[in-house]
C-alpha positions in Angstrom: 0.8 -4.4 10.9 1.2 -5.9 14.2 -1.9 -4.3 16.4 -2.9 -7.0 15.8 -5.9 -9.9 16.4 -4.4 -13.4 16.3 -6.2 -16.9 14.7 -5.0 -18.9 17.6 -5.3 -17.4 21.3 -1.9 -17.0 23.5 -2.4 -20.1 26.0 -3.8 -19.1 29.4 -1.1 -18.5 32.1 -2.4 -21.0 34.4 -2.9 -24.3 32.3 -3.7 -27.4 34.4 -1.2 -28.7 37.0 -1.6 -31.9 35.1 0.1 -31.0 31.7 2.6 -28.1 33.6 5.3 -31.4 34.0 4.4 -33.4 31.5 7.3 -34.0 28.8 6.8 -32.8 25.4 6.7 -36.0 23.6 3.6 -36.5 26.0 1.9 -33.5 25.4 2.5 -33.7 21.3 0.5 -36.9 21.9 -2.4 -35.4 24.0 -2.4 -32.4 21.7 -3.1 -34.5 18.6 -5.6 -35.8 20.6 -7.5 -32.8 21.1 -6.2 -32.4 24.5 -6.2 -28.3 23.7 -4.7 -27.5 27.2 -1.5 -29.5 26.7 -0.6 -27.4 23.1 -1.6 -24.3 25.3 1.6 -25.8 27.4 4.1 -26.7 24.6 3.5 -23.2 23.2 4.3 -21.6 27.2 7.3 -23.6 27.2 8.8 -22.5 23.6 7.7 -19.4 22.2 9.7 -17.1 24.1 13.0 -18.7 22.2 10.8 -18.7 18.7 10.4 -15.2 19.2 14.0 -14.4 20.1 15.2 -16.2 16.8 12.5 -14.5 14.7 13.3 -11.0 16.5 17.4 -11.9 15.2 15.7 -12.2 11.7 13.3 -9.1 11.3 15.1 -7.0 13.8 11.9 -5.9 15.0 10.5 -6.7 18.0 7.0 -6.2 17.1 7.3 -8.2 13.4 9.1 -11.2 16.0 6.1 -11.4 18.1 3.7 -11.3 14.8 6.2 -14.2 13.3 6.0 -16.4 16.4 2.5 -16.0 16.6 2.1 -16.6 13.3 4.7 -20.0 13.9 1.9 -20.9 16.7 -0.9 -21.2 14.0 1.3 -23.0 11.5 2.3 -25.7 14.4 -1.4 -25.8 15.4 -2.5 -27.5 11.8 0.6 -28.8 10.9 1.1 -31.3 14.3 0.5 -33.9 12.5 3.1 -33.8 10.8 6.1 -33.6 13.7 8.1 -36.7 12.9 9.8 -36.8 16.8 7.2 -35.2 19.3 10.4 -34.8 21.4 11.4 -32.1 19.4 8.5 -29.7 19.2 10.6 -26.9 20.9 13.4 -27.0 17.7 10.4 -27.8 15.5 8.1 -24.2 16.4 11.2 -22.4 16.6 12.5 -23.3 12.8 8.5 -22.5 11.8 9.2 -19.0 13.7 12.5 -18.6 11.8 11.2 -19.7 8.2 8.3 -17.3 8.7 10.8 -14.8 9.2 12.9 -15.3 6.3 9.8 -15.7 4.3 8.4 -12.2 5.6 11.6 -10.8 4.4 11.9 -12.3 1.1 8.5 -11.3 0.4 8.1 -8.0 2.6 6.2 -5.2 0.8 5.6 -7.5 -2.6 1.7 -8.5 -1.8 -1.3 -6.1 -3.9 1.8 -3.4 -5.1 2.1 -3.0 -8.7 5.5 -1.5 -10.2 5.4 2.1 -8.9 8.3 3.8 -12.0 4.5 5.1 -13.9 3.1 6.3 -10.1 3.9 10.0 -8.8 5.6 10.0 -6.1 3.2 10.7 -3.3 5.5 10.3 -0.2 6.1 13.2 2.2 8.9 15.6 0.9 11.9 17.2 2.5 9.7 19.9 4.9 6.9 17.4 6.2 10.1 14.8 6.8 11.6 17.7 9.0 8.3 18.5 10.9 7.5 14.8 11.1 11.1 14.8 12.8 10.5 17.5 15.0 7.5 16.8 15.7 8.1 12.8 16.9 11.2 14.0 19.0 8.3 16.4 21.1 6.4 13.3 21.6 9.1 11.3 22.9 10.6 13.8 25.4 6.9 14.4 26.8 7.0 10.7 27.6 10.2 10.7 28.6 9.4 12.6 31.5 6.2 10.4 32.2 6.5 9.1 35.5 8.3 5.7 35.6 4.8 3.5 35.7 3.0 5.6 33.3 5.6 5.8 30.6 6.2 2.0 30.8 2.5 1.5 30.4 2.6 3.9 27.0 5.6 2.7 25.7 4.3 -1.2 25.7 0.5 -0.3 24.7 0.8 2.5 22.4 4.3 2.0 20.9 4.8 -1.9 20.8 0.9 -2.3 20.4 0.7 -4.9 23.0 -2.6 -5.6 24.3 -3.8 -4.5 28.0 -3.3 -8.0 29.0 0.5 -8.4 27.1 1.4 -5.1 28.9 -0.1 -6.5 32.3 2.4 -9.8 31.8 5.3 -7.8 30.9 5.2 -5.1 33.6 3.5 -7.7 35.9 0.4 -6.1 36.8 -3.0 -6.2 36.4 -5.0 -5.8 33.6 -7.6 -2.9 35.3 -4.3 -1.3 36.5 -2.6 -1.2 33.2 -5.7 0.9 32.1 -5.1 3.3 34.6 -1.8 4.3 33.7 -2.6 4.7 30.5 -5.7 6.8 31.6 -3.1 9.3 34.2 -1.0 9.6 31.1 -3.4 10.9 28.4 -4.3 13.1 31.1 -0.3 13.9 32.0 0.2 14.4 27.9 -2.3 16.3 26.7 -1.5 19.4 27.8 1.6 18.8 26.8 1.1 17.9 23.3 -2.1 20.0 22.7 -0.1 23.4 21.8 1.8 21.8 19.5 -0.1 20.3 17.1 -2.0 24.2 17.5 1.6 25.4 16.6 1.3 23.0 13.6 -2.2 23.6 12.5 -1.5 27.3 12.4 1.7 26.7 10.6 1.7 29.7 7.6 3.7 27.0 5.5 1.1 24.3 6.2 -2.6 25.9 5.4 -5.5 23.9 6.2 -7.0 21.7 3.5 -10.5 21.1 3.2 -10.9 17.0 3.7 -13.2 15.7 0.9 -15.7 13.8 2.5 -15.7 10.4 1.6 -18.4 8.1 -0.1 -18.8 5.1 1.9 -19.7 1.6 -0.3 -21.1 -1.0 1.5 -19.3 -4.7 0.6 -19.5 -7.9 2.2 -16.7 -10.9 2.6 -16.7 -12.9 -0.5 -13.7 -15.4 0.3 -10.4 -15.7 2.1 -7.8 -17.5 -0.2 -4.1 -18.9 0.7 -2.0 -18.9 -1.6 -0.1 -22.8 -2.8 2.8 -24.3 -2.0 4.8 -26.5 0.6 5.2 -23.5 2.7 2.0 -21.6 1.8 0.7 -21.3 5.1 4.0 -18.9 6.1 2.5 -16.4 3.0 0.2 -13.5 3.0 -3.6 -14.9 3.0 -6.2 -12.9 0.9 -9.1 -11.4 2.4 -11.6 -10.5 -0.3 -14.5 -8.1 -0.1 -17.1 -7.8 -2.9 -18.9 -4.2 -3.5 -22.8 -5.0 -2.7 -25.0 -5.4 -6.1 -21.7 -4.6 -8.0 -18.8 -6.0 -9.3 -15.8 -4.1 -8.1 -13.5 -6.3 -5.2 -11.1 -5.0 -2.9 -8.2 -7.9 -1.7 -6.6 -7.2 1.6 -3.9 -9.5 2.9 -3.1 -10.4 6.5 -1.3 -12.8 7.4 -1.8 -16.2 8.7 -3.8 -16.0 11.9 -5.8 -13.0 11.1 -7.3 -15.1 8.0 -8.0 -18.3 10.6 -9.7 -16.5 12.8 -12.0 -14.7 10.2 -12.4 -18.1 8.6 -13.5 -19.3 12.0 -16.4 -16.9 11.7 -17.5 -16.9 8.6 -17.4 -20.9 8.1 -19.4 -21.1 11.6 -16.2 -23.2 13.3 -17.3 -23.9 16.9 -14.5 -23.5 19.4 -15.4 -25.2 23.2 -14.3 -21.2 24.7 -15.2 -17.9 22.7 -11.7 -16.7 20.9 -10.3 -12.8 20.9 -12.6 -11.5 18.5 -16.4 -13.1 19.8 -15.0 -12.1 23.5 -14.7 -8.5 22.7 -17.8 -8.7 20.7 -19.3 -10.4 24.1 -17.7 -7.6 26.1 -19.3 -4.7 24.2 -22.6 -6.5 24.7 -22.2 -7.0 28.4 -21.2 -2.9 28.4 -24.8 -1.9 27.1 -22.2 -1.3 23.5 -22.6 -2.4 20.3 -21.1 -2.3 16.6 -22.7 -0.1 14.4 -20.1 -0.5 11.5 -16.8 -0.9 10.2 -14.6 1.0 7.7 -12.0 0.5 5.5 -10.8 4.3 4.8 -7.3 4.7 4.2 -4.5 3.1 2.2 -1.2 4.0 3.1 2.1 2.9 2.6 0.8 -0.3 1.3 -1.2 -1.0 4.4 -4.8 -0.1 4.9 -6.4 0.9 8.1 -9.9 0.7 9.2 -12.1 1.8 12.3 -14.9 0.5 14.1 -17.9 2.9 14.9 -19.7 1.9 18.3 -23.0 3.1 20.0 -23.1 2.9 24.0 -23.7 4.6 26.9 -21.6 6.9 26.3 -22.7 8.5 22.9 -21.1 7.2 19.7 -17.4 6.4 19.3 -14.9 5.4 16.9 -11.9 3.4 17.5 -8.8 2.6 15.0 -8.6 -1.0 13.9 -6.7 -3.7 12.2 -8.7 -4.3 8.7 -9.1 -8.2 10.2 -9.7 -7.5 13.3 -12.3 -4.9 12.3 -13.7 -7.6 9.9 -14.1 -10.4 12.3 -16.2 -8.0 14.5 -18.1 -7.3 11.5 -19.1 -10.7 11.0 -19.7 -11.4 14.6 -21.8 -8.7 15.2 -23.4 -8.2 11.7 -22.6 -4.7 11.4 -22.3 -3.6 7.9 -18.6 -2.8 6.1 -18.3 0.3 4.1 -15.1 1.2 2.1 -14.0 4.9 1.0 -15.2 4.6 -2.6 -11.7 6.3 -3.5 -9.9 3.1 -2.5 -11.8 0.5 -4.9 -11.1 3.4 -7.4 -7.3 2.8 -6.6 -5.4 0.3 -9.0 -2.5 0.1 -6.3 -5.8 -0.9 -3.6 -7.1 -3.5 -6.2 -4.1 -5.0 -7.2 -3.4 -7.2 -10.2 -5.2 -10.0 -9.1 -3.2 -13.1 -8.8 -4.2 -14.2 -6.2 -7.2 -15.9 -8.3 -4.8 -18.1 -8.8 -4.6 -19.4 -5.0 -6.2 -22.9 -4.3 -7.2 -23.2 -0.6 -10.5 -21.3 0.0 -12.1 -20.4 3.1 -13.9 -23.6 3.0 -10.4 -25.7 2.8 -8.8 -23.6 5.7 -12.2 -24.3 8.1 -11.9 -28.2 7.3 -8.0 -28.1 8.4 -9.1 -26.3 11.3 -11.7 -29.0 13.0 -8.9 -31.7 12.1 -6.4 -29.8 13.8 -8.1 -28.7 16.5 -10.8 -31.2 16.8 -13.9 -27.9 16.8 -16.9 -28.9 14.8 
C-alpha cells in the first residue's frame, strides 16, 4: 500500500541555516521544545540510513520507505522518551528496523479471516500467462522510453513516489517531472493501445457485463490503535459506519495515514497546512473541487478507492489510497460511498477485534498537541 499519504510531512529541504549545524543532542532539546524545524533536521540527517536498514528487512524498496516513514511518526510522539538525545540517529533507525520486523511478523494477518471454507478466487493458470505476457509488453515499451522519460515513469508510476520525491531523486523540478510523465503517456499509448484491443477481443476472454454497483453512503465513526508497548508499530483501524444503519466497514492503514486523518477529524491545528489540506487547497485554487470519494474494490486484502472531482475541465476520477481519499473527504466534506457488495463481504468486515483496541481517535489527537505542541 505504499501510494501513499503520510501523518507527518517529509522535512523541507531547506530548513533554517540555524539548526543545519547544530548537534543532535541540541536539536533533540529544541525539538521537544516545539522547535518543529530542528526535528525537520534530525529526520534530513538519519532517514536515509533508517530506510536502508528497513529496505534489508522487507526487501522492498517501496515497504522501506513506508517503514521509515512510518519510524518518523513513531519518533515524533515518542521523543520524549529518548533517554541520550545524542543518539537519536541509532534511536530512529532501530524504530525503522522494529517496524520492519513487525510488518513482517504481522504482514497480510489484519481484517483476513481463515480462507480453507473460501473458493479460491485468485487468477488461474491462463490469466497468470496473459498477466505475464502482458506485463513483459509494458516493460519493453518503457524500456525504450527515452532515458528522461522512462526514469520519470519508473519512479512515479512504478515506485509511487510523489512528483516532488521523483523531482529530488532525479534532481529536477517538480513542473518538469510532470512533463515527462506527460511526453510519455503520449510516447506509450500508441504503443500499448493495440494490445489491450488484442486482449479485449481475446476469443478465450469474452467480455463480461460489469454489474453496476450500489453506492452506500457512510461516514468516519472512529480510528482505533490497537495496545501494547509497541502498538504504535501495528496496523491502526479506520472505521466507517453505513449512514442511518448499522453495518461498519474497518480499514487498516498504517501509522501515519491514521495521524493524519485524526488530525482532521479531531480539528488538530498545525502552524503550516499538511499533505492532505494542501492538495485540498490546491484543487480550490484550480477552480476544482471534491465531489466524492469511493471505496469500490477489495482485492487481495487491500482495498482501493477513487476520488471524483469537478473542474474546469469536466468531471474526473482519480485512483486513491483509502486514507488518503478519506482525509480529502473530511477536508472537503464531500460524501463517502462504499460498493454495497463490499459491506456484504465477511472477508471486508472482518471479525472484529479490533473493538478490543484502547486508544481512540481522541487519545491519538491529545498525543499529537503534546508531541508536537499544535492546539
Amino acid at each position: 500500500m505504499s501510494r501513499s499519504g503520510a501523518a507527518v510531512e517529509g522535512p523541507d529541504e531547506d530548513a533554517g541555516d540555524d539548526v543545519a549545524d547544530t548537534s543532535d543532542d541540541v536539536l533533540v532539546v529544541r525539538a521537544r521544545a516545539g522547535d518543529k524545524a530542528a526535528f525537520a533536521t534530525l529526520v534530513l540527517r538519519h532517514r536515509d540510513q533508517a530506510r536502508r536498514l528497513a529496505e534489508r528487512v522487507l526487501n522492498d524498496r517501496d515497504l522501506a520507505r513506508d517503514a521509515s516513514q512510518e519510524a518518523i511518526v513513531v519518533a515524533l510522539v515518542s521523543l520524549e522518551r529518548l533517554a541520550n538525545p545524542r543518539s537519536f540517529g541509532p534511536w530512529l533507525c532501530g524504530i525503522a528496523l522494529n517496524v520492519a520486523r513487525r510488518w513482517l511478523r504481522e504482514s497480510g494477518r489484519f481484517g483476513q479471516l481463515p480462507e480453507t471454507d473460501l473458493p479460491d478466487r485468485g487468477p488461474g493458470p491462463e490469466d497468470l500467462a496473459e498477466t505475464s505476457v502482458l506485463a513483459h509488453r509494458v516493460r519493453r515499451a518503457i524500456g525504450d522510453l527515452a532515458p528522461g522519460q522512462r526514469d520519470a515513469v519508473f519512479h512515479y508510476y512504478l515506485q509511487g513516489l510523489s512528483h516532488r520525491e521523483v523531482a529530488a531523486e532525479l534532481g529536477i523540478s517538480p513542473g518538469a517531472v510532470k512533463a515527462r510523465l506527460h511526453q510519455a503517456r503520449a510516447a506509450l499509448a500508441p504503443r500499448l493501445s493495440p494490445f489491450v484491443q488484442e486482449d479485449s477481443m481475446s476469443p478465450t476472454s469474452p467480455p463480461e457485463t460489469p454489474t453496476e454497483p450500489r453506492w452506500v453512503d457512510v461516514s468516519v465513526a472512529g480510528i482505533r490503535r490497537p495496545g501494547g508497548e509497541d502498538a504504535a508499530f501495528k496496523v491502526h483501524v479506520v472505521l466507517l459506519r453505513e449512514n442511518g444503519g448499522r453495518r461498519e466497514l474497518p480499514i487498516g492503514v498504517l501509522a501515519n495515514a491514521a495521524v493524519a486523518l485524526t488530525m482532521i477529524v479531531e480539528s488538530v491545528e498545525m502552524p503550516r497546512p499538511m499533505t492532505h489540506q494542501f492538495t485540498a487547497n490546491l484543487l480550490g485554487a484550480a477552480g476544482a473541487r471534491v465531489t466524492e470519494v469511493r471505496i469500490n474494490e477489495l482485492a487481495g486484502g487491500s482495498f482501493y478507492a477513487s476520488v471524483l472531482l469537478d473542474g474546469p475541465a469536466g468531471q474526473g476520477e482519480v485512483d486513491a489510497r483509502p486514507s488518503d481519499a478519506l482525509c480529502l473527504a473530511c477536508i472537503t466534506g464531500a460524501p463517502i460511498r462504499v460498493d454495497e457488495r463490499i459491506l456484504a463481504d465477511r472477508a471486508a468486515t472482518g471479525a472484529g477485534e479490533w473493538r478490543d483496541y484502547p486508544t481512540t481517535e481522541s487519545d491519538l489527537a491529545e498525543e499529537i498537541r503534546r508531541a508536537s505542541g499544535a492546539r
